[in-house]
Each structure stands twice: as C-alpha cells, then as structure tokens.
N, CA, C and O of each residue as an XYZ file, in Angstrom:
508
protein
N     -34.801     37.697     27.205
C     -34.925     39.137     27.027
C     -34.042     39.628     25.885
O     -34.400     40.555     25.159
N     -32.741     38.914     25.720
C     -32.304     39.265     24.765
C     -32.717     38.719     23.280
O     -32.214     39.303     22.320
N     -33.501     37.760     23.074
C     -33.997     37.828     21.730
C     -35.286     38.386     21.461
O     -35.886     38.149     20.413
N     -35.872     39.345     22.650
C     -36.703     40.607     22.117
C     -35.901     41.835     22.214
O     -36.481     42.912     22.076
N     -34.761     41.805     22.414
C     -34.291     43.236     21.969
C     -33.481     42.958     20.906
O     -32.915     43.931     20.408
N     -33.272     41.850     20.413
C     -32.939     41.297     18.844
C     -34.404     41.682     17.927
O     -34.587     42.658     17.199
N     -35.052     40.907     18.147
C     -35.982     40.970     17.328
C     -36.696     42.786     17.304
O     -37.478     43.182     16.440
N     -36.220     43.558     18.364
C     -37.069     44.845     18.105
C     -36.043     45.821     17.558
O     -36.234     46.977     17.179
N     -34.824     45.065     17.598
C     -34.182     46.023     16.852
C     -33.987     45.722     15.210
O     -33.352     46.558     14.566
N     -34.500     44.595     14.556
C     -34.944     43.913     13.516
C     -36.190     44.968     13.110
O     -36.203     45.802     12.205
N     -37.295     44.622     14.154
C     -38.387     45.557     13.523
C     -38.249     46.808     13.195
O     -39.162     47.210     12.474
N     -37.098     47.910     13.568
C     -37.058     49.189     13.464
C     -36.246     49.529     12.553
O     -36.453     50.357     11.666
N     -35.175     48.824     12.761
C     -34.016     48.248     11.398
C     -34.773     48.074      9.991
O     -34.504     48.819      9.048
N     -35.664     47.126      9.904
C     -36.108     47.093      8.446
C     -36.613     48.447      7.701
O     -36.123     49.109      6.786
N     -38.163     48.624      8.711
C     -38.315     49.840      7.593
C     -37.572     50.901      7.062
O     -38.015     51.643      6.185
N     -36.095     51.035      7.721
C     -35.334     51.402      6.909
C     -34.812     51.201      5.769
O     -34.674     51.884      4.754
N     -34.518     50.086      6.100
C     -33.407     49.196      4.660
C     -34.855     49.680      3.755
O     -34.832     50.793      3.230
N     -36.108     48.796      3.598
C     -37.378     49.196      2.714
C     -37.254     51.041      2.284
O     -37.069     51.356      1.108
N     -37.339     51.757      3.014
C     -37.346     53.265      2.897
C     -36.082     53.755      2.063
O     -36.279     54.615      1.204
N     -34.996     53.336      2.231
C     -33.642     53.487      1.457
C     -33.587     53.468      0.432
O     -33.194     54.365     -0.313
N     -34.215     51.782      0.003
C     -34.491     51.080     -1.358
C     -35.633     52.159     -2.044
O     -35.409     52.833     -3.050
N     -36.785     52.162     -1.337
C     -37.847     53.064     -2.175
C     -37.305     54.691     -2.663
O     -37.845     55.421     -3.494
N     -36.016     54.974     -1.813
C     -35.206     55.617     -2.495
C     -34.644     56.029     -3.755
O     -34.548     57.142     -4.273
N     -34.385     55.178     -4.034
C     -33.880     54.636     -5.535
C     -34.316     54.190     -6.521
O     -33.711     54.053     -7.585
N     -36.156     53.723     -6.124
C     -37.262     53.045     -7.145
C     -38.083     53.798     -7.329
O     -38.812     53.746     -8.319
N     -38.179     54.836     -6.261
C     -39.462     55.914     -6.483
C     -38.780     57.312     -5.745
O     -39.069     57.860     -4.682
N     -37.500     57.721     -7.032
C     -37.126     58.771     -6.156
C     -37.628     60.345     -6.653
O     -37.392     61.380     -6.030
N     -38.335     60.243     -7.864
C     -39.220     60.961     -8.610
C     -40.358     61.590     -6.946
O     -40.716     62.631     -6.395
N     -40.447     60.536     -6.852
C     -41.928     61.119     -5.783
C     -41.033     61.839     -4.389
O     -41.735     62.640     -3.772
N     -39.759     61.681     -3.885
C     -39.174     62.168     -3.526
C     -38.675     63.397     -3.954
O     -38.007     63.809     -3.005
N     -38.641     64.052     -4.684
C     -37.980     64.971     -5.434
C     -39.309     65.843     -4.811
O     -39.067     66.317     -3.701
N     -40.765     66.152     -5.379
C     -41.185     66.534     -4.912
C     -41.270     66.348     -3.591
O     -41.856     67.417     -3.417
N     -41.205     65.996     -2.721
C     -41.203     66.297     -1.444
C     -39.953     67.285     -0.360
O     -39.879     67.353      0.867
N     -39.087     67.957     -1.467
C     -38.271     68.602     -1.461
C     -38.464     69.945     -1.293
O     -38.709     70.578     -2.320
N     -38.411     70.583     -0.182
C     -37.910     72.138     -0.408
C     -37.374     72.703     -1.222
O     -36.198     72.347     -1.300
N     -37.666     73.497     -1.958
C     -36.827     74.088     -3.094
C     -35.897     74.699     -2.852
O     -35.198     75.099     -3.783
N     -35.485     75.050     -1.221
C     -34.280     75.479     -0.707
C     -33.104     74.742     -0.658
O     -31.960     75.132     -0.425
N     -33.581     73.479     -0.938
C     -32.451     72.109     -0.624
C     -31.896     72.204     -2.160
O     -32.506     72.153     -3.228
N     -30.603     72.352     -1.884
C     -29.411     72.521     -3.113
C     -29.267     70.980     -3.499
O     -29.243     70.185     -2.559
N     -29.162     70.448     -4.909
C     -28.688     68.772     -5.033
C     -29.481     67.969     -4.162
O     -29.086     67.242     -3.250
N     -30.865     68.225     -4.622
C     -32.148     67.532     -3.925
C     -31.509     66.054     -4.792
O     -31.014     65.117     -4.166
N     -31.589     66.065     -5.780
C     -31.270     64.302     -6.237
C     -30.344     63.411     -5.650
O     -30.336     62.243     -5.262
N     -29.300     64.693     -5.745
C     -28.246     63.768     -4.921
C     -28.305     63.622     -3.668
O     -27.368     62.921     -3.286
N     -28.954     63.950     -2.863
C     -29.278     64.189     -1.429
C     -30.573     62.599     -1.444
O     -30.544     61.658     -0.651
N     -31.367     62.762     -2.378
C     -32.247     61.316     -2.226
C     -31.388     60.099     -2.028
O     -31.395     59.386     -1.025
N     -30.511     59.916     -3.298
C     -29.715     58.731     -3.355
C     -29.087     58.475     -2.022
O     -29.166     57.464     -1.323
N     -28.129     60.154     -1.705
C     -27.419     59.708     -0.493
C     -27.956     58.964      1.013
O     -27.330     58.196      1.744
N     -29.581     59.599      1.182
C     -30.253     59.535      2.515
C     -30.368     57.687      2.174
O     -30.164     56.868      3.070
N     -30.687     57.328      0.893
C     -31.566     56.528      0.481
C     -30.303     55.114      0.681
O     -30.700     53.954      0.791
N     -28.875     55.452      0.699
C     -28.064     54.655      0.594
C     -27.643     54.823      2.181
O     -26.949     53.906      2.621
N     -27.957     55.805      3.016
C     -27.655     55.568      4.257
C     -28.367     54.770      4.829
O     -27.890     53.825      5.458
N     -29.535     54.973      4.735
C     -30.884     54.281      5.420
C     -30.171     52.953      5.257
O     -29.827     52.495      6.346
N     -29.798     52.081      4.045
C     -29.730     50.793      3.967
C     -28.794     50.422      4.126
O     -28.815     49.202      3.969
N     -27.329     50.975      4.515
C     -26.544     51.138      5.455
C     -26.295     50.907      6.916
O     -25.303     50.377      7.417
N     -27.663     51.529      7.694
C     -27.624     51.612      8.780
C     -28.687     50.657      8.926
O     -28.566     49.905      9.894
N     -29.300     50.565      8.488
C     -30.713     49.467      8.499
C     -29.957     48.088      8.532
O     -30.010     47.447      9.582
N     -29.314     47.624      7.550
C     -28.458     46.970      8.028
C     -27.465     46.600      8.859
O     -27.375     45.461      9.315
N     -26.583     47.627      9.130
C     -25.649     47.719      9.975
C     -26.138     47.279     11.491
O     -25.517     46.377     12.055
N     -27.496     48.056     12.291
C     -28.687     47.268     13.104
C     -28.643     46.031     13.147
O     -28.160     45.408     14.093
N     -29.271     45.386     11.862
C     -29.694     44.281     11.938
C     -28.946     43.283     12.313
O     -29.313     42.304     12.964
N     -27.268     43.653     11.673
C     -26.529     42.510     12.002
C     -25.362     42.961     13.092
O     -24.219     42.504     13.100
N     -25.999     44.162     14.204
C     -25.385     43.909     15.282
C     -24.082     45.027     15.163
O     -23.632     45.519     16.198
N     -23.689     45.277     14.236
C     -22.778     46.353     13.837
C     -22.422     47.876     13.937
O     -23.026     48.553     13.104
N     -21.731     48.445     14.615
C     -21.725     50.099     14.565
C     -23.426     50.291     15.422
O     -24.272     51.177     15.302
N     -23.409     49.467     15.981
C     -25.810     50.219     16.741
C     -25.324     51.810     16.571
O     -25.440     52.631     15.662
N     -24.838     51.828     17.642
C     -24.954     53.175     18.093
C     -24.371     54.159     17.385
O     -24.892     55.274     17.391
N     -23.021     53.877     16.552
C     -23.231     54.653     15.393
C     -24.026     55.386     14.323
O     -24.163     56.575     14.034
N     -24.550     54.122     13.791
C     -25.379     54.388     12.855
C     -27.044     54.740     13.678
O     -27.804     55.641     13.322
N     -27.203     54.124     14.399
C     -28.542     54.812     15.334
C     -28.130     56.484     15.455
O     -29.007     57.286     15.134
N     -27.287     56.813     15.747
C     -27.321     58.456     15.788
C     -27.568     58.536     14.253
O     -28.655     59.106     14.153
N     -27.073     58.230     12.925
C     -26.572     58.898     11.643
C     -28.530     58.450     11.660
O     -29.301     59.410     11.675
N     -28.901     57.555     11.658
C     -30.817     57.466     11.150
C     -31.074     58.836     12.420
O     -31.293     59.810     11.700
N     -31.130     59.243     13.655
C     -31.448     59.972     14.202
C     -31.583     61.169     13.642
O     -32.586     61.862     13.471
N     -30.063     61.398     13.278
C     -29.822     62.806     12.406
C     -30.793     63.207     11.417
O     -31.285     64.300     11.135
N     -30.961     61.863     10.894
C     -31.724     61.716      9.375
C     -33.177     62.266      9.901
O     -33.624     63.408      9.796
N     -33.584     61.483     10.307
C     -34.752     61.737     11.272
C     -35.147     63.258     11.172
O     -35.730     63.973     10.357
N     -34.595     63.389     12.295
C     -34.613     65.156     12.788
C     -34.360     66.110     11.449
O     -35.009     67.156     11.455
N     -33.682     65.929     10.549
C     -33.273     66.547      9.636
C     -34.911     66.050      8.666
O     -35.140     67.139      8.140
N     -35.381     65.668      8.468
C     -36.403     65.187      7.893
C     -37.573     65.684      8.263
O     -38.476     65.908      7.458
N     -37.663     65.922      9.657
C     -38.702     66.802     10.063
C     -38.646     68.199     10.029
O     -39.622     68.786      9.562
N     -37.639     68.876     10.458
C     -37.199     70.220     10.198
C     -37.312     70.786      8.832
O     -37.408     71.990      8.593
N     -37.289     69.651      7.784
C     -37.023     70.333      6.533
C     -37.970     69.696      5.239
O     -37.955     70.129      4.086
N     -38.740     68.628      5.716
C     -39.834     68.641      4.725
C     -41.421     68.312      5.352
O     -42.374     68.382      4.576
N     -41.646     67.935      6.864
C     -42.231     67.467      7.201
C     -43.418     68.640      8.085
O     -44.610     68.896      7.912
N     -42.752     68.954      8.707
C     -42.731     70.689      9.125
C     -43.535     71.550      8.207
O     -44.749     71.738      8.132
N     -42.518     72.023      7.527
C     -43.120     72.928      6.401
C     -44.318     72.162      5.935
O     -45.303     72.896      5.854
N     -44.571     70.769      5.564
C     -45.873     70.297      4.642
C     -46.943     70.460      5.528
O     -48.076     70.574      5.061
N     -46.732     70.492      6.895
C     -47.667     70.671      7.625
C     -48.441     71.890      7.971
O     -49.637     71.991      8.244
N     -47.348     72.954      7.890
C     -47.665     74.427      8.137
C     -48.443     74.597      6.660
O     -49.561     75.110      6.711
N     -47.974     74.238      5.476
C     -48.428     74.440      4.317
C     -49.803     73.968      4.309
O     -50.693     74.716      3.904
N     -50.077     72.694      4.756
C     -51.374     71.728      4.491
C     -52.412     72.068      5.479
O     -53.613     71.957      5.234
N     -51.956     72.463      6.543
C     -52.643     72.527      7.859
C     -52.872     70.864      8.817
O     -52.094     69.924      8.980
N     -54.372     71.112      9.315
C     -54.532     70.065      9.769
C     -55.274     68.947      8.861
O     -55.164     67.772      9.213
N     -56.067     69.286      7.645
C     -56.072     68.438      6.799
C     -55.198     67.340      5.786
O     -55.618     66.293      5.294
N     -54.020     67.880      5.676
C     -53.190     67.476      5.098
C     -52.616     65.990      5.632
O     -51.393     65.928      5.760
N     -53.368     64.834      5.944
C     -53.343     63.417      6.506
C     -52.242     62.883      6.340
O     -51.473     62.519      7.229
N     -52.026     62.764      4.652
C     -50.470     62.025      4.561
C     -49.219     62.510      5.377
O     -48.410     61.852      6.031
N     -49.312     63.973      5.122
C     -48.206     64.768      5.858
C     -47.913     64.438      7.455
O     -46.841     64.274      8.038
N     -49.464     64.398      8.006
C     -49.433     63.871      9.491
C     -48.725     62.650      9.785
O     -47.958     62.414     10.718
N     -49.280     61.574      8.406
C     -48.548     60.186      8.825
C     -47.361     60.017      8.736
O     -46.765     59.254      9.496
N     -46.697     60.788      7.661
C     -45.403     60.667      7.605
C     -45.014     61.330      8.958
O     -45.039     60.577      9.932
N     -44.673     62.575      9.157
C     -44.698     62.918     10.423
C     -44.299     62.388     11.386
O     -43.147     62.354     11.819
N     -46.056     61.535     12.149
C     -45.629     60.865     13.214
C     -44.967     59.264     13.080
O     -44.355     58.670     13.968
N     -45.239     58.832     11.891
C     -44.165     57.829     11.591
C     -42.501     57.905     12.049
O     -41.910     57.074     12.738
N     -41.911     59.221     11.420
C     -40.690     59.785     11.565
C     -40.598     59.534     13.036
O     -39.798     58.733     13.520
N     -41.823     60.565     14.041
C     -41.190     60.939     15.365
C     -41.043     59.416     16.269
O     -40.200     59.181     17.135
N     -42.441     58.229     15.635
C     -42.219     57.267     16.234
C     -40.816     56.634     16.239
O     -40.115     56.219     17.162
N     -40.610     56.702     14.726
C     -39.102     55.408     14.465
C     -38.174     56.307     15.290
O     -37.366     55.858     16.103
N     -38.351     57.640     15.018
C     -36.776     58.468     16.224
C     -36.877     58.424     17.619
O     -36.035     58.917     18.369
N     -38.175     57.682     18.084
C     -38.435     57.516     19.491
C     -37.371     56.138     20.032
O     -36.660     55.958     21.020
N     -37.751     55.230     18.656
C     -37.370     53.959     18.859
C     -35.563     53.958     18.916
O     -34.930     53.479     19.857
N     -35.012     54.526     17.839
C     -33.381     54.774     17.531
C     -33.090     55.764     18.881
O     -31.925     55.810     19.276
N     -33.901     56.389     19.444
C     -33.317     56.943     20.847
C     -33.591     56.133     22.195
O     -33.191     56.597     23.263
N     -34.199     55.054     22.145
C     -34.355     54.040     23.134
C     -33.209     53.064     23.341
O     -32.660     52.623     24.351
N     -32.988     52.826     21.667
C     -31.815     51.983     20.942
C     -30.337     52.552     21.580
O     -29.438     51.846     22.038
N     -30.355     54.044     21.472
C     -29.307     54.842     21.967
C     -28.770     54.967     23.233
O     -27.653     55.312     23.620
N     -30.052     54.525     23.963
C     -30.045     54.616     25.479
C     -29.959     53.458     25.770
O     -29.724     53.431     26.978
N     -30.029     52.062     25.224
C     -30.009     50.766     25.641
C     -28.466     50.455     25.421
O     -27.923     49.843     26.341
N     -27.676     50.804     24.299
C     -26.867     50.508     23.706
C     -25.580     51.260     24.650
O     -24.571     50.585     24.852
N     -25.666     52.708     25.227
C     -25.199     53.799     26.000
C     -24.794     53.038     27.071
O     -23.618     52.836     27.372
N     -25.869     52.565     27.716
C     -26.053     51.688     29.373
C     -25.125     50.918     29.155
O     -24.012     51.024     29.670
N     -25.548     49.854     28.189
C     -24.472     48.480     27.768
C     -23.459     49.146     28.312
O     -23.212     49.180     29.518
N     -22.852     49.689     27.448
C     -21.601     50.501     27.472
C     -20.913     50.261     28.747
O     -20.187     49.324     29.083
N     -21.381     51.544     29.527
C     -21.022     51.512     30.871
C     -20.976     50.899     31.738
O     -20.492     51.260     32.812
N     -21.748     49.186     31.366
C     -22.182     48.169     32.028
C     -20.422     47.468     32.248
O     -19.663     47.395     33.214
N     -20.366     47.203     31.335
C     -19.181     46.542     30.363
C     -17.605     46.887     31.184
O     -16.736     46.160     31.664
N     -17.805     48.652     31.026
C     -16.602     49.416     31.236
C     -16.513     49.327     32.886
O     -15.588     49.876     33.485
C-alpha cells in the first residue's frame, strides 16, 4: 500500500514540476492569461512557475509533503479565483479550454487535499 501512495504522490507531483517549467518556456502565453488587475504579472509567472517545481519536487522526494501541499493548494485556489473564474464568466459555457483548465486545477487541488489529509493522519498516528 505504501508504494501506491508513493507512486500517486509521483503522479500529482509531476504535472507540477512540467507546469512550473512551462512557466519559464512559454511564459508569453501566460501573461495573457492574466488579469489586468494583477500588479507584476511577469514576476508573479516566474515566481508561481519556480514554486510549482519546488514543491513538485519537494513531493516527489518525500520532503516538506505537507508543507508544500498547502503552498500548491494556495496556488491552486488562488488560480481559480483569479484567472479561471473570470475566463469562464467572460467565455461562458463555450469557452472549452477555460473549462479544462478549470477542472484540471479543481482535480489536482482535490488530490493535494487528500495528500493533506493522508499526511495530517500520519501525523497523529506517530504522535
């Protein structure tokens, strides 16, 4: 049992580290996806983009979980509230990509709050 909750915290872990990196290679296409309310949208890409692979890592090799599982959470939630949201109200229900990103987001924050709650238990197991 424990090398499927290795390996699923591998699977949820990566598309981060990947998402971080595409950060930094395609952060042009990010920029637009920016609220124009968001002050130091560039620097705000790099930063999300260097957390992600941070914590994506940090996951993978067992390190800070539950730390960094809240800081991707944050990210998360902060991601929907502030570009994901709005593209939707903007696009409606046609607007497909917007949907996928979307429920992509709410899936992976389903997963980092399972992570949160597995990792929580440990805890108290322990103590």
């Amino acid at each position: 049992m424990k090398n499927l909750n290795y390996i699923g915290r591998i699977l949820l872990a990566l598309p981060f580290v990947i998402f971080g990196i595409n950060h930094f290679i395609i952060y042009d296409v990010f920029i637009g996806m920016l609220s124009s309310f968001i002050p130091h949208s560039a620097y705000l890409i790099f930063l999300t983009g260097a957390l992600m692979i941070i914590s994506g890592c940090a996951i993978i090799i067992n390190k800070y979980v539950l730390f960094f599982c809240y800081v991707l959470a944050g990210l998360l939630i902060t991601f929907t509230i502030t570009i994901h949201i709005p593209s939707l109200i903007e696009g409606g229900t046609s607007n497909h990509l917007a949907w996928f990103a979307f429920l992509k987001d709410i899936g992976l924050l389903g997963g980092l709050l399972i992570i949160i709650s597995n990792e929580t238990n440990a805890k108290k197991v322990e103590e």
